[in-house]
C-alpha positions as CSV (number, residue, x, y, z in Angstrom):
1,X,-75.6,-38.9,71.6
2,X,-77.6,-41.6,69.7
3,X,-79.3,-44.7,71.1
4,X,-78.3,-47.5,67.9
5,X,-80.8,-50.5,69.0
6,X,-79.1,-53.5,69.4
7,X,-81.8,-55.8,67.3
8,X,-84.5,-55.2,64.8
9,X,-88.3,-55.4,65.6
10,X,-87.7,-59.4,64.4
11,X,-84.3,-60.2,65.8
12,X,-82.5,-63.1,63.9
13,X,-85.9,-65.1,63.0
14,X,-85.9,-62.5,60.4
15,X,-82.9,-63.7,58.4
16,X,-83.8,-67.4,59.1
17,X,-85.1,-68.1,55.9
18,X,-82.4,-65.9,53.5
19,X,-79.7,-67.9,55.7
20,X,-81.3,-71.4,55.2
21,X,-82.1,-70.5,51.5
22,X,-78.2,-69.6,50.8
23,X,-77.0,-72.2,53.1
24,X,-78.9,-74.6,50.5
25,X,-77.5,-73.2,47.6
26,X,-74.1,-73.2,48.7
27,X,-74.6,-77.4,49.6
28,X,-75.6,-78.0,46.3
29,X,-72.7,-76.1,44.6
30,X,-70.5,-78.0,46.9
31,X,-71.9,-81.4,46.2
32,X,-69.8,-81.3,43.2
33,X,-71.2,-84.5,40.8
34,X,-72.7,-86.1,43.7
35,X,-71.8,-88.4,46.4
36,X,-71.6,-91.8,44.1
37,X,-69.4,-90.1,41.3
38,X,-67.3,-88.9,44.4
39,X,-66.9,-92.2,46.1
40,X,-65.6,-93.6,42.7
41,X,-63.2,-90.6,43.0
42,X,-62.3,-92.1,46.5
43,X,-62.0,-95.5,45.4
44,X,-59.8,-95.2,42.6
45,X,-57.1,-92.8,44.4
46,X,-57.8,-89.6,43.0
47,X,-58.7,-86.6,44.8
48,X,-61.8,-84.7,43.5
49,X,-61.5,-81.1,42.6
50,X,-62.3,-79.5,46.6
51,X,-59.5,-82.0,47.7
52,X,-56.8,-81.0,45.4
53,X,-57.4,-77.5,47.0
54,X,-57.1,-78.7,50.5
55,X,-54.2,-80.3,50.0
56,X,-52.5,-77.6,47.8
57,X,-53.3,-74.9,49.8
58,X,-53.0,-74.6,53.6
59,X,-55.3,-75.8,56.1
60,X,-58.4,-73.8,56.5
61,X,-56.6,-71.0,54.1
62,X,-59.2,-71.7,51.1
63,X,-62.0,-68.8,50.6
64,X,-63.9,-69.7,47.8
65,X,-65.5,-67.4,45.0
66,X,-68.3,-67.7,42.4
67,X,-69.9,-71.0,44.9
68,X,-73.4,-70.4,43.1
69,X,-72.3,-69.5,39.6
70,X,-74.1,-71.2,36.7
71,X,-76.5,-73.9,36.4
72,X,-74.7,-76.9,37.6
73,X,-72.3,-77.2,40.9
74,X,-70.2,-74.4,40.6
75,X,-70.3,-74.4,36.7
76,X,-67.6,-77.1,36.7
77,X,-64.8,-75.1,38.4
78,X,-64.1,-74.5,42.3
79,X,-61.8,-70.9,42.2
80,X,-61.0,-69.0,44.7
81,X,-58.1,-67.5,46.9
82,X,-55.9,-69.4,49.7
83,X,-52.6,-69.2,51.1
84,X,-49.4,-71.5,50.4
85,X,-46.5,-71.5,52.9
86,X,-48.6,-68.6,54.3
87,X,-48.3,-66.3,51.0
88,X,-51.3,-65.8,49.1
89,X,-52.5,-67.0,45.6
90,X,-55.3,-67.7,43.3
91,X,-56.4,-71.3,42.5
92,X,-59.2,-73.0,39.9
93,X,-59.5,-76.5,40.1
94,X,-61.7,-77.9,37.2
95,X,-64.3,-80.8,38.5
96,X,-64.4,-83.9,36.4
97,X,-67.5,-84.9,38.4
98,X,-69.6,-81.9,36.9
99,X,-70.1,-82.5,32.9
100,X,-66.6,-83.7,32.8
101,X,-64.7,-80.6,34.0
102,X,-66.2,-78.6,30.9
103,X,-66.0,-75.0,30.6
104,X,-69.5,-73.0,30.3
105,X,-70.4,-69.2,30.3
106,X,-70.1,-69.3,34.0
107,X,-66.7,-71.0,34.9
108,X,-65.3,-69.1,31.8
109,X,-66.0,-65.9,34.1
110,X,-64.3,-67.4,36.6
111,X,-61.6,-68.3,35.2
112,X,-61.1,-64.5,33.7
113,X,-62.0,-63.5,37.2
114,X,-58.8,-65.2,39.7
115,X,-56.6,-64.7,36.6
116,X,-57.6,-60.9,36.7
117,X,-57.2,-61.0,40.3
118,X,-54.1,-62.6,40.3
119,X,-52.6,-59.8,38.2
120,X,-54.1,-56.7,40.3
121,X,-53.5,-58.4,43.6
122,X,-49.8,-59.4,42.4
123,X,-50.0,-62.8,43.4
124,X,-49.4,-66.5,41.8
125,X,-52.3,-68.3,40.1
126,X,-52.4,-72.4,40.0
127,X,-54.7,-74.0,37.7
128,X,-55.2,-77.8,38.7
129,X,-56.4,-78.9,35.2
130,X,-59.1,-82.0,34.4
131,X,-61.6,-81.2,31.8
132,X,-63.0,-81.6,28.3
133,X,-62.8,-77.9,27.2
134,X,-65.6,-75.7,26.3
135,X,-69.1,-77.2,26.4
136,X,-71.9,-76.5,24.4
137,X,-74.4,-74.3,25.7
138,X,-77.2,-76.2,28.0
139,X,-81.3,-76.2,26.7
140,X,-82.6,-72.7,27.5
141,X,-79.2,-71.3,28.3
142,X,-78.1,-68.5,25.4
143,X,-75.9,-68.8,23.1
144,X,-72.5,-66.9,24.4
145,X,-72.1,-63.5,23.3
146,X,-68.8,-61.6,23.4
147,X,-67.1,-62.0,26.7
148,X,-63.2,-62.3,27.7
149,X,-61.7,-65.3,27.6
150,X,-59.0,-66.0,30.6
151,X,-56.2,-67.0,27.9
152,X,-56.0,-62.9,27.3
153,X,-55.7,-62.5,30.9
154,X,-53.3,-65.7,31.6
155,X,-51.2,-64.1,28.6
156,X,-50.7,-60.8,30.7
157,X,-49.4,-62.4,34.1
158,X,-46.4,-63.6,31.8
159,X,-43.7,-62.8,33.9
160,X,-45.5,-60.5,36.5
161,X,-46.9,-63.1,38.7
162,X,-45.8,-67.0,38.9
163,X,-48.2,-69.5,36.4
164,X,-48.2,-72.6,37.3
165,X,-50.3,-76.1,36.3
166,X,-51.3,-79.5,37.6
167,X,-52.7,-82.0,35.3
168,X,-54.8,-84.3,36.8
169,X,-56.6,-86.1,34.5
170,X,-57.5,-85.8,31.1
171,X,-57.1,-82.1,29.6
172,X,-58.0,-81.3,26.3
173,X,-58.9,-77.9,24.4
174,X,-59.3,-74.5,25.7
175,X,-58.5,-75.8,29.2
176,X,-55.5,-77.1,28.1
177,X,-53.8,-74.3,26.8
178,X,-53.0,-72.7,30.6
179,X,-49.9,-75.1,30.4
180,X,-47.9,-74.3,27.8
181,X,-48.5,-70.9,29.0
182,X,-47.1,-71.5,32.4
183,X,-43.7,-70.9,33.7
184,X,-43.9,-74.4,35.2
185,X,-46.2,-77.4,34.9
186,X,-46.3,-80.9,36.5
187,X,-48.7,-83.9,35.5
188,X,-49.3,-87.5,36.6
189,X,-48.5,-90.8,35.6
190,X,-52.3,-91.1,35.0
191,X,-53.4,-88.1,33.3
192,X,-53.3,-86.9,29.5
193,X,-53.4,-83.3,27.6
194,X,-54.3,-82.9,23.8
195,X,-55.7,-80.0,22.1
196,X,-58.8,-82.7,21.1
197,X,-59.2,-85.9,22.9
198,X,-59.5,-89.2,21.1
199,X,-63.4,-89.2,19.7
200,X,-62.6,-85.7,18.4
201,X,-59.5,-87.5,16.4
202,X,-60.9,-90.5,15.2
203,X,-64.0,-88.3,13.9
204,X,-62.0,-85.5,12.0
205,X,-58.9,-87.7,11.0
206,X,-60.3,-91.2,11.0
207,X,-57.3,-92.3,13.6
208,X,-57.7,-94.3,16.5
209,X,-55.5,-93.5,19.7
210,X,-55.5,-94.0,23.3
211,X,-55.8,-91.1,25.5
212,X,-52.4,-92.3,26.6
213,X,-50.6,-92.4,23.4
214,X,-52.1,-89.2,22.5
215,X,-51.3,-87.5,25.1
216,X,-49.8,-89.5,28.2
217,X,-46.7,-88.3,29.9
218,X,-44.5,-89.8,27.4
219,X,-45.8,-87.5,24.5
220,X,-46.3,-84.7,26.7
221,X,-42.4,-84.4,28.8
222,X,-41.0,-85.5,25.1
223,X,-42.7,-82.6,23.6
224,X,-41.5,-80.1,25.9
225,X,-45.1,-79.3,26.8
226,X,-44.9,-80.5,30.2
227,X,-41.8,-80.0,32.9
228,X,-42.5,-82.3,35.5
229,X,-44.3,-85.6,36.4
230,X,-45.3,-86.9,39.2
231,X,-46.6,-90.0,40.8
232,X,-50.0,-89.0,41.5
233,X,-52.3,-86.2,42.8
234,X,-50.7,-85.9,46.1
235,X,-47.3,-85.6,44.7
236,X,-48.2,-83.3,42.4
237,X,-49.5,-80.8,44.5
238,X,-46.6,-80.9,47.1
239,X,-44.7,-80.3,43.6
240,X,-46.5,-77.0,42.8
241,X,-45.9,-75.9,46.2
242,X,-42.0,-76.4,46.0
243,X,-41.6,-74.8,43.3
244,X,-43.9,-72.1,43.8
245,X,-41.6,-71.3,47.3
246,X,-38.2,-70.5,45.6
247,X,-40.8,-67.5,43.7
248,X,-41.7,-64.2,44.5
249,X,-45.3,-63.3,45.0
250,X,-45.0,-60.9,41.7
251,X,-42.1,-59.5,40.2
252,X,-42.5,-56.8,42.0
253,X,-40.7,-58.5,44.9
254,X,-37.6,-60.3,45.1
255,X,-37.4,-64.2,46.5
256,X,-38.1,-65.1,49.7
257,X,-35.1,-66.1,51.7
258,X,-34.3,-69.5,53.4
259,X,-33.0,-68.9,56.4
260,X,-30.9,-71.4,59.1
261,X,-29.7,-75.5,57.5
262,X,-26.5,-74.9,55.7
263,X,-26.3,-71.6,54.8
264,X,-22.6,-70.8,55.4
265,X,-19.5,-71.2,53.5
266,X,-17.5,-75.0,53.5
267,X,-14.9,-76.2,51.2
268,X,-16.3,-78.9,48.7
269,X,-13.1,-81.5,48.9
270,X,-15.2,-84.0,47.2
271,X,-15.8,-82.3,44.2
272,X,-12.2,-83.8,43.2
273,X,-13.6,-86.9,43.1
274,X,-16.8,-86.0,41.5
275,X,-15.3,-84.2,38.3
276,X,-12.9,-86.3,36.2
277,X,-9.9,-84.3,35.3
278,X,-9.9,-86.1,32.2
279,X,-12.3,-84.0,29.8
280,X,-13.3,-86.6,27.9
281,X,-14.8,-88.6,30.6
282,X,-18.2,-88.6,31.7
283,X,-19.6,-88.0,35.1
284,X,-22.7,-86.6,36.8
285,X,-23.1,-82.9,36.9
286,X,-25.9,-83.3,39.8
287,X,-23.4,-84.2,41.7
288,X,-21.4,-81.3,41.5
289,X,-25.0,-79.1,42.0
290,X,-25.8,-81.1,45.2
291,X,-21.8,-80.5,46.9
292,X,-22.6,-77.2,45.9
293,X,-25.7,-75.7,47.0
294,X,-27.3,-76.0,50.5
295,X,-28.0,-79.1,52.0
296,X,-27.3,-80.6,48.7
297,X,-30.9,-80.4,47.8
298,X,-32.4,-78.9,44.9
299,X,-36.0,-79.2,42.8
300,X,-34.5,-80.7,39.3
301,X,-37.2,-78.7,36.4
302,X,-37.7,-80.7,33.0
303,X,-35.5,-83.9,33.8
304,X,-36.8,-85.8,31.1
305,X,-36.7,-83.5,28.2
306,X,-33.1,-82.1,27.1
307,X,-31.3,-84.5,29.0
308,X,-27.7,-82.7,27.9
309,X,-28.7,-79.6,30.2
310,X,-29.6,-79.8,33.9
311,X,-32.2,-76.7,34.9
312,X,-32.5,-76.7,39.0
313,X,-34.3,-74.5,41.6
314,X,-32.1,-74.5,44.9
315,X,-30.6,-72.3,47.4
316,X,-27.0,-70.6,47.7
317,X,-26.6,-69.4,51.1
318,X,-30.2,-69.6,51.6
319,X,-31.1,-67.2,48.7
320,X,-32.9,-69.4,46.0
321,X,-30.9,-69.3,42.5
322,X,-31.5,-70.9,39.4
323,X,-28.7,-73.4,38.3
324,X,-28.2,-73.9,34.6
325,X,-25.6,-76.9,33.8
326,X,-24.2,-78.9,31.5
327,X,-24.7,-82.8,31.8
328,X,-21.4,-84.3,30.5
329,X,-23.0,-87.9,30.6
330,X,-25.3,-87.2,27.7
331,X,-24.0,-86.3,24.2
332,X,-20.6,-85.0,26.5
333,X,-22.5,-81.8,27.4
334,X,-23.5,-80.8,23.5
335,X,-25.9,-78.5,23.8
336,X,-29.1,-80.2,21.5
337,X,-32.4,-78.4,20.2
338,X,-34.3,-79.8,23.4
339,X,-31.6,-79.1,26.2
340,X,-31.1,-74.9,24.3
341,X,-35.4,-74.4,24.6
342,X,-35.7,-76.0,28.2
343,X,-32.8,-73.6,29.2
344,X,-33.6,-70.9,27.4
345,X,-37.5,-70.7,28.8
346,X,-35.7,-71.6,32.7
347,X,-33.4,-68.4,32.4
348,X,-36.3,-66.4,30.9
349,X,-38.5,-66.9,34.1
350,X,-36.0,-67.0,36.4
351,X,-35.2,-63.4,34.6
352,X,-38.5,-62.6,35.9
353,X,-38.8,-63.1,39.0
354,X,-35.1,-61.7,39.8
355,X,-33.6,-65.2,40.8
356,X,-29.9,-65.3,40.3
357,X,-28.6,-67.3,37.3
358,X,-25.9,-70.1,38.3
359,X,-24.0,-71.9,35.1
360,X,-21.8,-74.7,35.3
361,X,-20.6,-75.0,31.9
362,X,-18.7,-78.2,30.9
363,X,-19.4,-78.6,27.4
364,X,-18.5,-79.3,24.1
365,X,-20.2,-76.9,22.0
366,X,-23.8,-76.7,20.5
367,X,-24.8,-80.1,18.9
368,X,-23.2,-80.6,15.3
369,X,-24.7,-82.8,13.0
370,X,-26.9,-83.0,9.8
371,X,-30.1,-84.1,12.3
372,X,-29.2,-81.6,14.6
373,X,-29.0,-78.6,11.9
374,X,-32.5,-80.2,10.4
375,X,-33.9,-79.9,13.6
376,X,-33.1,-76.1,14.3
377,X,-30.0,-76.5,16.6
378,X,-28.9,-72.9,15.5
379,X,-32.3,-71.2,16.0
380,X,-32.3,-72.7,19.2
381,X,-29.1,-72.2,20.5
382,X,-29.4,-68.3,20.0
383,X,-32.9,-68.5,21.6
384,X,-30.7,-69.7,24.7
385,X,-28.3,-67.4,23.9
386,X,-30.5,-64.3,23.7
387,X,-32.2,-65.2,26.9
388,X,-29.4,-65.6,28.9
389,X,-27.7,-62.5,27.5
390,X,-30.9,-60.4,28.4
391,X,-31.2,-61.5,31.5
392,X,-30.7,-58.7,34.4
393,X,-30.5,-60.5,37.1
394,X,-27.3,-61.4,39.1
395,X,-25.5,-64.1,37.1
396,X,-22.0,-66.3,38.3
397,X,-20.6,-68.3,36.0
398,X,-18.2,-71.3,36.3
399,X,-16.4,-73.1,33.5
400,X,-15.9,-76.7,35.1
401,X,-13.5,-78.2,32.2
402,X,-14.5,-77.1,28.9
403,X,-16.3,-74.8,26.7
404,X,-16.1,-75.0,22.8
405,X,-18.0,-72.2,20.3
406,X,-21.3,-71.0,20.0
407,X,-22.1,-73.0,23.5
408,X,-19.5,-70.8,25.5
409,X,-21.5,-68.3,24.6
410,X,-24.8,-69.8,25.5
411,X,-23.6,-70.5,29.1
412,X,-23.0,-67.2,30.0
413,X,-18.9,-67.8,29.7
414,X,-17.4,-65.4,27.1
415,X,-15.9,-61.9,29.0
416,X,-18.4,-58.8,28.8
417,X,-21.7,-60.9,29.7
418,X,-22.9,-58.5,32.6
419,X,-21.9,-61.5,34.9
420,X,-21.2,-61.0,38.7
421,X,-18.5,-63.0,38.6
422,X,-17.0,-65.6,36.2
423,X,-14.6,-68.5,37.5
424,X,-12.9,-71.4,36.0
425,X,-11.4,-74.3,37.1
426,X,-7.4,-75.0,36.5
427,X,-6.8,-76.8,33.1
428,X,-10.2,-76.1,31.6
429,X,-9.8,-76.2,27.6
430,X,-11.4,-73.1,25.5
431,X,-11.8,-72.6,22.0
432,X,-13.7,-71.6,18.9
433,X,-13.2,-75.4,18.8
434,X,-11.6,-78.3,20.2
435,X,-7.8,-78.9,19.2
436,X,-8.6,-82.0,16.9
437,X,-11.1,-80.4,15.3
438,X,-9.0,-77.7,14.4
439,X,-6.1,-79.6,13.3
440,X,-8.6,-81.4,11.0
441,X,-10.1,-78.7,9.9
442,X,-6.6,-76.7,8.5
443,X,-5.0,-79.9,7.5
444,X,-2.3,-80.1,10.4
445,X,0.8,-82.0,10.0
446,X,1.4,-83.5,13.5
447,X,3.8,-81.0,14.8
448,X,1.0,-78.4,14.3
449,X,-1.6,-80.7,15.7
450,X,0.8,-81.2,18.8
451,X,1.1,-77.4,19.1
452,X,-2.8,-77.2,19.1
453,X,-3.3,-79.5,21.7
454,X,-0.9,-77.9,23.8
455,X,-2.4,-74.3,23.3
456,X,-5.9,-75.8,24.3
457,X,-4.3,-77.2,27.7
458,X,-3.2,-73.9,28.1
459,X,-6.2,-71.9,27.2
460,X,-7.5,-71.1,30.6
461,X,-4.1,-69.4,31.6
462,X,-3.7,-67.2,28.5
463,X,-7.4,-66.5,28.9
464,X,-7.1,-65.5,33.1
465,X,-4.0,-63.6,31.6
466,X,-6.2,-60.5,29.7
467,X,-8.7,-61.2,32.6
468,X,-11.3,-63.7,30.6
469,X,-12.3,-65.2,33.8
470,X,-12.5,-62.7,37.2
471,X,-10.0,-65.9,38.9
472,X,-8.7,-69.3,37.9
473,X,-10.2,-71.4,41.3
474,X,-9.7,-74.3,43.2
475,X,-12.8,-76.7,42.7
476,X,-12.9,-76.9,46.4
477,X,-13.1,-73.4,47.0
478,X,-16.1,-72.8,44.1
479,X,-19.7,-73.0,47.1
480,X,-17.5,-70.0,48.9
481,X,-16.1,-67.6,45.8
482,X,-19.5,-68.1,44.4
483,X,-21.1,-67.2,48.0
484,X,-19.3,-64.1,47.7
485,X,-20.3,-63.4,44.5
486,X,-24.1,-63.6,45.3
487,X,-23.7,-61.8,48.3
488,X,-22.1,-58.9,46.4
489,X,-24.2,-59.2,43.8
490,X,-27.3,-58.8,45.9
491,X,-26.1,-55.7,46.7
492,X,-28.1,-54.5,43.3
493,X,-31.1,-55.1,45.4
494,X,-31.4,-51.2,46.3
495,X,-34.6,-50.0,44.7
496,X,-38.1,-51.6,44.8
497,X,-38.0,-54.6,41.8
498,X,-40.2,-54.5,38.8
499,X,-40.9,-56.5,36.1
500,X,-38.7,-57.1,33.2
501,X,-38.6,-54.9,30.2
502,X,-37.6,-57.2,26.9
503,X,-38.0,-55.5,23.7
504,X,-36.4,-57.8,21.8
505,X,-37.3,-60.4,19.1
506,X,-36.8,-64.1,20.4
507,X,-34.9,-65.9,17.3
């Protein structure tokens, strides 16, 4: 037997001076720009970069790496690890306080480092985004030499682990480019993103612009760029962290399940009231998601970009699902350019990370048009298409009242799919097109026109007849046949999950 001495000759006097020496360090790192650039943080609402962590992440969760990198506080980035909802992820915050939230040799590492960590660990990584891109080297610091860059590294957590984006603030360059990269991003009212901010412009192109008009919410949702905005920092984060909790850690697990609220099955009697049975009036498709799924809440994703097409994170009998729908009340449900991409990149992740596909189709086809054919509507709608169509994951499928063409196919309707189930409501109208369209179209007298119009009516019965739908439904039944169709479709959930495999060429 050994005798281990409890203390050294000098005890803890020893490490005195190391301890104050790092303790030093790290309070420097931490002072961020310093305490009068932080008040004005304070003053004018915002939260500096430390904050944004403590209110993303929960309490006392954060554990910070590369405190002492570089040459000023924390190199202009505060990264490390932390828990949300008690599940772990990865988090960089760029510091607008230090050099403007630029990106040197050192917080370039860092950003490589809890993106590579993200991947090996298999967990989410959020980037909370307020800088002015790479920096110039500083005097008597080298020139960079060859060195990852954390784009590569971002690029290869594409649908392995959730990537998701707050801007803050102004965004601009290679900082920027994390959003359109993410499967979800949310900005302010107050903030901007450009791939060069407005000196940069009006010196290479002689234009002068605002930060705003550049690249103020308006430009960004319009462009597709970003999905979500929100009122302000706060906001923002509590965003990030809803969406994040209807995710897997990786796709090597499957969704976390809600459980207890309203979980069970009810019948929906006011869904007779919400849908019209009149198909060519317009009503509110969120209704029918909110009668439908529990609690009649759900987290709406891209509401002000494709406004024909309503993408929504919720949960069906407390498993979270992905709800794709038509929105009657804009262009009748035409499927444009905007409303085919947003859907198409929603399905794609929710692909991903193994969250069932809902689709309430109710529409009249893809956009026609000679704008809409300039603008790529066929392109786009088989990019929806093809993502929907590869999707694996468990997929149910209601036609609410109609479904013309190309966008049938689109939503997940036409037989042969690889959908769980596949429902329709009594007197939906189907068709390569709709009847006056066809009568039009052959130069129908109005005996054939007539004849049309009464094959349309009764499309959905000579369809259920060769088994195009699994059932013909009564609305008020739909929350509990598609409850059973989740639950039986969940039953797939017998070997480990993995990510998935797409070999295929997006159009």
């Amino acid at each position: 037997m050994v005798d281990v001495p409890v203390t050294g000759d000098g005890g803890a006097d020893d490490w005195r001076p190391l301890l104050d020496d790092l303790e030093d360090r790290r309070r420097t790192a931490r002072s961020m720009g310093g305490s009068e650039k932080l008040a004005r943080r304070r003053d004018s609402g915002s939260l500096d970069a430390r904050a944004r962590i403590g209110h993303l992440l929960d309490p006392g969760s954060f554990v910070e790496l590369g405190t002492l990198v570089g040459r000023v506080p924390a190199d202009g980035l505060v990264a490390g690890s932390g828990e949300i909802e008690g599940r772990p992820v990865m988090v960089g915050a760029e510091d607008f306080t230090v050099l403007g939230g630029s990106i040197g040799a050192g917080s370039s590492a860092k950003r490589f480092r809890i993106s590579e960590l993200a991947e090996l660990d298999r967990i989410p990584l959020v980037m909370l985004l307020e800088g002015a891109g790479h920096r110039p080297p500083l005097p008597d610091e080298p020139e960079p030499g060859r060195a990852p860059t954390d784009l590569i590294q971002q690029a290869r957590l594409s649908g392995r682990v959730p990537l998701v984006t707050g801007v803050l603030g102004a965004s601009a360059g290679h900082g920027a480019l994390v959003a359109p990269m993410s499967d979800f991003s949310v900005m302010t009212l107050d903030a901007s993103i450009f791939t060069a901010g407005p000196p940069v412009v009006k010196a290479s192109l002689g234009e002068e612009v605002s930060t705003h008009d550049l690249g103020g919410p308006e430009v960004a949702v319009t462009s597709g760029l970003i999905h979500n905005v929100a009122a302000d920092d706060r906001s923002a984060l509590d965003d990030l962290r809803t969406y994040l909790s209807y995710f897997p850690s990786s796709a090597w697990s499957h969704p976390p399940r809600r459980e207890g609220g309203d979980t069970g099955p009810r019948r929906l009697d006011e869904l007779l009231d919400i849908v019209p049975r009149d198909s060519s009036m317009a009503y509110d498709v969120r209704g029918v998601v909110s009668a439908l799924v529990d609690d009649g809440r759900f987290f709406p994703v891209q509401p002000g970009f494709g406004d024909s097409m309503v993408c929504a994170l919720a949960h069906l009998g407390g498993e979270p699902v992905a709800v794709v729908a038509n929105q009657p009340q804009v262009l009748a449900g035409a499927i444009d350019v905007d409303a085919a991409e947003k859907a198409a990149h929603f399905v794609t992740v929710a692909d991903s990370f193994h969250l069932p596909l809902v689709f309430l189709t109710d529409n009249p086809g893809m956009l026609a048009g000679a704008a809409s054919e300039r603008a790529g509507i066929l392109r786009a709608g088989a990019r929806m298409f093809a993502a929907q169509t590869q999707a694996r994951t468990v997929k149910l499928q209601v036609t609410l009242r109609k479904a013309y063409g190309f966008g049938s196919l689109a939503m997940s309707m036409v037989s042969f799919d690889s959908q769980t189930a596949s429902y329709a409501l009594p007197g939906v109208t189907l068709g390569a097109m709709g009847s006056r369209g066809a009568a039009d179209a052959v130069g129908a007298d109005a005996g054939t026109a007539e004849a049309l119009r009464e094959a349309e009516v009764r499309a959905v019965y000579r369809s259920a007849g060769r088994l195009g739908f699994d059932e013909v439904i009564d609305p008020r039944d739909l929350r509990n046949v598609l409850l059973a169709g989740l639950s039986r479709g969940l039953s797939r959930r017998q070997v480990a999950p993995e990510p998935a495999a797409r070999v295929a060429i997006t159009p």
